[in-house]
C-alpha positions in Angstrom: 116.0 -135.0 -103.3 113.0 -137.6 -103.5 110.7 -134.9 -101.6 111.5 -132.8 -104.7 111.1 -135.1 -107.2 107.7 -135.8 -105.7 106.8 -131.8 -105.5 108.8 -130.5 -108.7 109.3 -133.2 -111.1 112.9 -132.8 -112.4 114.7 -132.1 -109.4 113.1 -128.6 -108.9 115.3 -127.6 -112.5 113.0 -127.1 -115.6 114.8 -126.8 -119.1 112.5 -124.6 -120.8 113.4 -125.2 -124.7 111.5 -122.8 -127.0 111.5 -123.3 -131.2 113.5 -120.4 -132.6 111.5 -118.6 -135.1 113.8 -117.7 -137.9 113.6 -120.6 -140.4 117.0 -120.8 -141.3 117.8 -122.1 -137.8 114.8 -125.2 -137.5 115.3 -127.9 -136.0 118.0 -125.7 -133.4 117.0 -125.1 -129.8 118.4 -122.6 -127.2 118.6 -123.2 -124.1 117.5 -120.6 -121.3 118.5 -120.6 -117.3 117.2 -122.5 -115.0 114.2 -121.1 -112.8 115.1 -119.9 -109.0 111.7 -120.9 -107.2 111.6 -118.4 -104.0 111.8 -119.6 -100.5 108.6 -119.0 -98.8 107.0 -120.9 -102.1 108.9 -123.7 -101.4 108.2 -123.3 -97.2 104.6 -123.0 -98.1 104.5 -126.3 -100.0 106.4 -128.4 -97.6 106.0 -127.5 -94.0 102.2 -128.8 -94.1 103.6 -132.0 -95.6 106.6 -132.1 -92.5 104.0 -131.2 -89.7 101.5 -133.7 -91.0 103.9 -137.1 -90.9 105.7 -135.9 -87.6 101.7 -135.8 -86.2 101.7 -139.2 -87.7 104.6 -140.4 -86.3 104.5 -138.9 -82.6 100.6 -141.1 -82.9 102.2 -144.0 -84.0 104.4 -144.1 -81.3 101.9 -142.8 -78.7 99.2 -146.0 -79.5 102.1 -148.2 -79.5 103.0 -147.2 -75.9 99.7 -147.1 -74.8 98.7 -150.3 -76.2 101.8 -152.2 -74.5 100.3 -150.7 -71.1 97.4 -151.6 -72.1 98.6 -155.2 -72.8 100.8 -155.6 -69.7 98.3 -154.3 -67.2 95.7 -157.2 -68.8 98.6 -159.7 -68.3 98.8 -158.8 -64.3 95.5 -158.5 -63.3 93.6 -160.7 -66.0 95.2 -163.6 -66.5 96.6 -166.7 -63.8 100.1 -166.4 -64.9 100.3 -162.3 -64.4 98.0 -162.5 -61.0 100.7 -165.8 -60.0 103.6 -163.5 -60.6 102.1 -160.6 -58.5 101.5 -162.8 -55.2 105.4 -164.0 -56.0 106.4 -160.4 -56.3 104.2 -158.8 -53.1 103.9 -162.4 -50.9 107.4 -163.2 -50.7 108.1 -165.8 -48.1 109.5 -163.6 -45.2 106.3 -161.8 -45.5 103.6 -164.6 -45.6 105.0 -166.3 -43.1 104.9 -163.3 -41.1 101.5 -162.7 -42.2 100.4 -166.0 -41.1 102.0 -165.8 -37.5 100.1 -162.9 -36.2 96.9 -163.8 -38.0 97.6 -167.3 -36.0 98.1 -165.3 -32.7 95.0 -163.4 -33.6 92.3 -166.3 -34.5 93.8 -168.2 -30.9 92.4 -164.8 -29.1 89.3 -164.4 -30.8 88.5 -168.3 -30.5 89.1 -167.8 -26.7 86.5 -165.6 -26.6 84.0 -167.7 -28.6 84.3 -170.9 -26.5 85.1 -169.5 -23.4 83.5 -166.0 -22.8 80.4 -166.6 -25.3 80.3 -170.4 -24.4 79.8 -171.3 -28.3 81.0 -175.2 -28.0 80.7 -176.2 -31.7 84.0 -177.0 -33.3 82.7 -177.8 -36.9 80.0 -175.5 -36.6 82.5 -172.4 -35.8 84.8 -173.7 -39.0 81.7 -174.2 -40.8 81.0 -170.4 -40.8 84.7 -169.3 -40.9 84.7 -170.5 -44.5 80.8 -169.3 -44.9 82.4 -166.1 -44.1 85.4 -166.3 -46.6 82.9 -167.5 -49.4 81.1 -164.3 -48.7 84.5 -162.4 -48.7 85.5 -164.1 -51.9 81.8 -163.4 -53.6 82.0 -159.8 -53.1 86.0 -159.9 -54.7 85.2 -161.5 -57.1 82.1 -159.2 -58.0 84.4 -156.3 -57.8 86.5 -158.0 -60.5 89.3 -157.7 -57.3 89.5 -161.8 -57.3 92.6 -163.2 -59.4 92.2 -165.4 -62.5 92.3 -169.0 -62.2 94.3 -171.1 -64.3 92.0 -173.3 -67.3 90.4 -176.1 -66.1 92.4 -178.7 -68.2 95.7 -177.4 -66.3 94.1 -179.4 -63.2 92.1 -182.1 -62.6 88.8 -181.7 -60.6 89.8 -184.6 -58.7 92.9 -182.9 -57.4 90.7 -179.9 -56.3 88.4 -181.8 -54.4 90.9 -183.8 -52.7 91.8 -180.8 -51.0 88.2 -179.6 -50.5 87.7 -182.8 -48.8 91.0 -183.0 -46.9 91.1 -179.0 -45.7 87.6 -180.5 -43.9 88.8 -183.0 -42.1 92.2 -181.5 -41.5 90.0 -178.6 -39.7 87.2 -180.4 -37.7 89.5 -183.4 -36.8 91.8 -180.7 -35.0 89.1 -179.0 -33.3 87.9 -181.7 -31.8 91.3 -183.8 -31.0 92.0 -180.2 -29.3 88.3 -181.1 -27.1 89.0 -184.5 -26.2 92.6 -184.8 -25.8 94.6 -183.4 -23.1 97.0 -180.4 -24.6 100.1 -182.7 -24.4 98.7 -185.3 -26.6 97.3 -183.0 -29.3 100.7 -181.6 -29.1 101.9 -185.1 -29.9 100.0 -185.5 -32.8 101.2 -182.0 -34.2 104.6 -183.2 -34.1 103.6 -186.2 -35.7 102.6 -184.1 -38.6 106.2 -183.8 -39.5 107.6 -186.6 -40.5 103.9 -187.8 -42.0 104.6 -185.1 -44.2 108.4 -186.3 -45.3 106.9 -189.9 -46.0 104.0 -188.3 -47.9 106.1 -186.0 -50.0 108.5 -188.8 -50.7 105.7 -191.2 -51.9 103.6 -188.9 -54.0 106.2 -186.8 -55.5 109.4 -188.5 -54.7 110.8 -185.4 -53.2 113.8 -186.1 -51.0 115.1 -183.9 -47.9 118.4 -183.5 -47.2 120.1 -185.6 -44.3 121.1 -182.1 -42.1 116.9 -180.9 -42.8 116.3 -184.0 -41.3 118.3 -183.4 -38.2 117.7 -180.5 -38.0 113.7 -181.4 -37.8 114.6 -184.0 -35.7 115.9 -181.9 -32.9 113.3 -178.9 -33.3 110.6 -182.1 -32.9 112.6 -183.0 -29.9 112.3 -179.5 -28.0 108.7 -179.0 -28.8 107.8 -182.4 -27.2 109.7 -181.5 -23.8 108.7 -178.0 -23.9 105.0 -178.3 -24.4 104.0 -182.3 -23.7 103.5 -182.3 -20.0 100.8 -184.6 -19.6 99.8 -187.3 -21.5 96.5 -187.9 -20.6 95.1 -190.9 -22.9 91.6 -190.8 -24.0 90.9 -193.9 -26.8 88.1 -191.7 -28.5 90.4 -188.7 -28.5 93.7 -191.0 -29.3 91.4 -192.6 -32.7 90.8 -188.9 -33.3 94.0 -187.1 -33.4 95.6 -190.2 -35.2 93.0 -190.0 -37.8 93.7 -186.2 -38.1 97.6 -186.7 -38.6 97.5 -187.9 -42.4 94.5 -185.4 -43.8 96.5 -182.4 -42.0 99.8 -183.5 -43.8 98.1 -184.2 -47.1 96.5 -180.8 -47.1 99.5 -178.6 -46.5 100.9 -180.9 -49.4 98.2 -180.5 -51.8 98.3 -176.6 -50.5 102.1 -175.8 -51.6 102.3 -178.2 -54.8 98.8 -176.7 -56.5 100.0 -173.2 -56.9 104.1 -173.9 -56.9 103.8 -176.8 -60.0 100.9 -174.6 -61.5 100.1 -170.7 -61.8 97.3 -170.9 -59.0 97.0 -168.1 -56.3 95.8 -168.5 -52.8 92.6 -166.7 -53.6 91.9 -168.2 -56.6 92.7 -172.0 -54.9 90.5 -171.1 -51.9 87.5 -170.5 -54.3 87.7 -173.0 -55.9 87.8 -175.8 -53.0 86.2 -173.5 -50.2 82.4 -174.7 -51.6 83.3 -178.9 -51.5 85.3 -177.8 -47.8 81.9 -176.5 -46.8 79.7 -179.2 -48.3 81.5 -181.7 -45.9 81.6 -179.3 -43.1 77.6 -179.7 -43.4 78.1 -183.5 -43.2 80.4 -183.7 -40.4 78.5 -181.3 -38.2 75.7 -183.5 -37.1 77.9 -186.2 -36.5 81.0 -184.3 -34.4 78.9 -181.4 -32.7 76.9 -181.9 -29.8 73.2 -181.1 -30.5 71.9 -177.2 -29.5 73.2 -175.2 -32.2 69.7 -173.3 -33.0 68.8 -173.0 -29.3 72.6 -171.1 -28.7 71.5 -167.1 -28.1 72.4 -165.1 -31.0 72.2 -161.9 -29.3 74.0 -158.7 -30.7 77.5 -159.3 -28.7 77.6 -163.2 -29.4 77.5 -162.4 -33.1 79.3 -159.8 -33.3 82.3 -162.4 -31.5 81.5 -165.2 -34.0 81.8 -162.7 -37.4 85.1 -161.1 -36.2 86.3 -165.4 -35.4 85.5 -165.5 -38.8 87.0 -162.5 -40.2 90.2 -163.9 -38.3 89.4 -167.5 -39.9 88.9 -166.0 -43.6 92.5 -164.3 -43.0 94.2 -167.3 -41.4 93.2 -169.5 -44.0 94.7 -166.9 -47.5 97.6 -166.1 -44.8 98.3 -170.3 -44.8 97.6 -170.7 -48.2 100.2 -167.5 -49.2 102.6 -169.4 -46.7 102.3 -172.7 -48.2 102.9 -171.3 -52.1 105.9 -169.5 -51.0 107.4 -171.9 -48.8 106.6 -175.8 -48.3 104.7 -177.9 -46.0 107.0 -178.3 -43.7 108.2 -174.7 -43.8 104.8 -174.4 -42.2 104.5 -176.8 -39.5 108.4 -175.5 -38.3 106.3 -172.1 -38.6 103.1 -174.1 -36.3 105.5 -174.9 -33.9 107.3 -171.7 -34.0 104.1 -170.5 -32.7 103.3 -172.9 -29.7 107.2 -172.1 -28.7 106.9 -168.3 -28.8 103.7 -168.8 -26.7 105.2 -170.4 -24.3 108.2 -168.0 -23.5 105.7 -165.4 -23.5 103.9 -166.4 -21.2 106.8 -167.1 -19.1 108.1 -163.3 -19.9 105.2 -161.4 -20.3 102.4 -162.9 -17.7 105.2 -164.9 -15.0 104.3 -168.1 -15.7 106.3 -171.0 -14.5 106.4 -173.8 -17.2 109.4 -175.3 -15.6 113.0 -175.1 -16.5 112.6 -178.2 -18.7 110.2 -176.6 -20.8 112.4 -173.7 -21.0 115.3 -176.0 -22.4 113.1 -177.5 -24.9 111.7 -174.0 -26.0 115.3 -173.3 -26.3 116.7 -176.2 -27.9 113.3 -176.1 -30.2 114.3 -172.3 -31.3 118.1 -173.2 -32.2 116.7 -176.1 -34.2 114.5 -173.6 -36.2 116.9 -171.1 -36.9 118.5 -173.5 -38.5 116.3 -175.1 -40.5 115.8 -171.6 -41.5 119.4 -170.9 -42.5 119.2 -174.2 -44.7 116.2 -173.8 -46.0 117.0 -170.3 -47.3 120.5 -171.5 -48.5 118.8 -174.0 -50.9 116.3 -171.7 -51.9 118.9 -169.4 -53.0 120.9 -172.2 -54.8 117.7 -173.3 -56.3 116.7 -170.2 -57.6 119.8 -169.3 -59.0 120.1 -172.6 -61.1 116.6 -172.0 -62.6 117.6 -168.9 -63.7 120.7 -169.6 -65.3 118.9 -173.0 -67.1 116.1 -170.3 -67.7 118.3 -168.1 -69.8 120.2 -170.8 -71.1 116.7 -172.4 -72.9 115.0 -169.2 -73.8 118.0 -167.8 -75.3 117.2 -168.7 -79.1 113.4 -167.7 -78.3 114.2 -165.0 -77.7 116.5 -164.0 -79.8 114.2 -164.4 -82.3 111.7 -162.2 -80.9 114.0 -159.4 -80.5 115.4 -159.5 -83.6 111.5 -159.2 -84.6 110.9 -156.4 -82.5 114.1 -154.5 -83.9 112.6 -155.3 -87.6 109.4 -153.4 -86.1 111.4 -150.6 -84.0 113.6 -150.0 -87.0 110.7 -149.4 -89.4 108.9 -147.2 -87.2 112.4 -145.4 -86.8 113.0 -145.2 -90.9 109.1 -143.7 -91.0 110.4 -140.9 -88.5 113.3 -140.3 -90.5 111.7 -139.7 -93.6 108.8 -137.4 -91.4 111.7 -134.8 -90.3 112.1 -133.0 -93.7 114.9 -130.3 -94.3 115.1 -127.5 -97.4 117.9 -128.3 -99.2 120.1 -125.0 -100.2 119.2 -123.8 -103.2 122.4 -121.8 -105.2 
């Protein structure tokens, strides 16, 4: 009845109440019967009143929706924390590491063909425009608004970002040219060294402890690397100063790599343009020391560049394939994965092309692949007991938080609900 009261004061009844004429009954009034309005009268005067607030409400509802679309879409692709959670949700480990494999396998062709076929023999020069070329990549990205947010500057020191710069530099032209002056069973080596560099490292910077069976289990996959690939061990004391001076910048940058974006809501994109300027900047200084002299006399015909941009396209690609490896997984998750790679190809060379590596190598490649499997096993065991108790202390610590906030958004929903209520109007029977 409050429609009513609002339309026909009195709830649609009128007492009409008239003065009777004949003197000797003043001050007496009669009554009469109440008025009947008709139907289509009353119709006429509410449906325009019904269809306007159901418009209303079906807006209300409408802009809500859109706005929280609106809202979540801005949270993905515009913000560090919504572009973090869409590399979790699309880069999951199995898939990065994958990624980085065959990008690997791809980038050991293509350099093949730029120091062997085209005869370019300049280490730092070649990684110099690898990352040129990922700048350029990165540029165009980020001027198609394609290039994910990064976090504010007061989440991270500058000092830790160009500790990597500086360190992703080194790690890179140290390798290339350990890999030109060492024999390939002492570079090998000093890959294998890179595990246990990284164990000690993690240990002393973030006192993060591995567990006594990882340890074996690294141990042995060390063990059947070494006897599958070291067989020579050519020793060279400019190559040897080399490769031991690459051992600790190569550990610290994985490190650096996986703890930036896992402790904070970095991407791999976002990381790599951020440090890939100070990488190059130091690239420029190492060059004239590390690369033999000849770079601007080198022919830069048509099919000599066309090898060195698709080496870069492949170097640009390995590098946010490593990064998306290191933020799912860990450092050492990606030096098994390394020596994954130098064990797969080995056996296929010996299945695929007939080579003879010797049937020690082929019991270290063996022994090497039974380690990694289970390291694998373990290390997705604990990732899955890991996640699981972060998602149960999660709930546990958000639970009054949110609470609060649904309760909040009830007080909103249930308003909204009481205004569409009121909107859907019904005609009363009238007697």
């Amino acid at each position: 009845m409050g429609v009513w009261d609002s339309i026909l004061p009195g709830g649609g009844r009128r007492f009409i109440k008239r003065k009777d004429s004949d003197a000797g009954e003043a001050g007496q009034d009669s009554e009469l019967p109440s008025l009947r309005l008709p139907t289509h009268f009353l119709f006429s005067c509410v449906m325009p009143v019904m269809r306007e607030r159901e418009h209303l409400c079906h807006g209300l509802i409408r802009s809500r929706a859109l706005e929280e679309l609106r809202g979540s879409l801005y949270n993905d692709f515009h913000t560090s924390e919504g572009a973090k959670r869409q590399q979790q949700r699309f880069w999951g480990p199995v898939v990065a590491l994958t990624f980085n494999f065959v990008v690997a396998v791809g980038i050991i062709m293509a350099n093949k063909m730029v120091m062997g076929t085209v005869g370019f023999n300049f280490p730092v020069a070649l990684s110099l425009i690898h990352y040129l070329f990922a700048l350029a990549l990165m540029a165009v990205l980020k001027a198609l608004y394609l290039l994910p947010i990064a976090p504010p500057s007061k989440s991270t020191p500058f000092s830790s970002l160009f500790a990597l710069g500086a360190v992703m530099s080194f790690s890179t032209g140290l390798a290339n040219i350990s890999l030109k002056h060492n024999s390939v069973g002492f570079y090998q080596m000093a890959k294998i060294a890179v595990t246990p560099t990284i164990v000690v490292a993690e240990f002393v910077l973030f006192q993060k402890k591995v567990s006594f069976r990882k340890v074996i289990t690294l141990v042995v996959v060390s063990f059947g690397v070494a006897v599958a690939t070291v067989t020579d061990l050519e020793f060279n004391f400019f190559g040897a100063c080399v490769a031991l001076a690459w051992i600790i910048p190569s550990a610290v940058n994985k490190i650096l790599w996986s703890n930036l974006q896992q402790s904070g809501n970095w991407t791999a994109l976002a990381l790599m343009w951020k440090t890939t300027p100070i990488t190059i900047f130091f690239f420029i200084v190492l060059m004239p020391l590390l690369d033999p002299p000849g770079l601007l006399s080198f022919n830069w015909n048509f099919k000599n560049s066309s090898a060195i941009i698709i080496s870069g396209l492949f170097g640009f690609l390995l590098q946010w394939s490593g990064a998306l490896a290191l933020g799912a997984t860990s450092a050492l998750a990606h030096v098994v994965l390394g020596q994954f790679k130098t064990i797969v190809i080995v056996l296929s060379g010996y299945l695929v092309f007939n080579s003879d590596p010797g049937f020690t190598s082929l019991c270290g490649a063996v022994v090497a692949l039974a380690g990694m499997s289970v390291y694998t096993y373990l290390g997705m065991k604990e990732s899955t007991t890991t996640g699981r108790r972060n998602s149960l202390n999660s709930r546990q610590n958000s639970h009054l938080p949110k609470s609060k906030v649904i309760a909040d958004g009830e007080k909103q929903e249930t308003r909204d609900h009481r205004f569409c209520i009121r909107s859907r109007i019904t005609v009363p029977d009238f007697v």
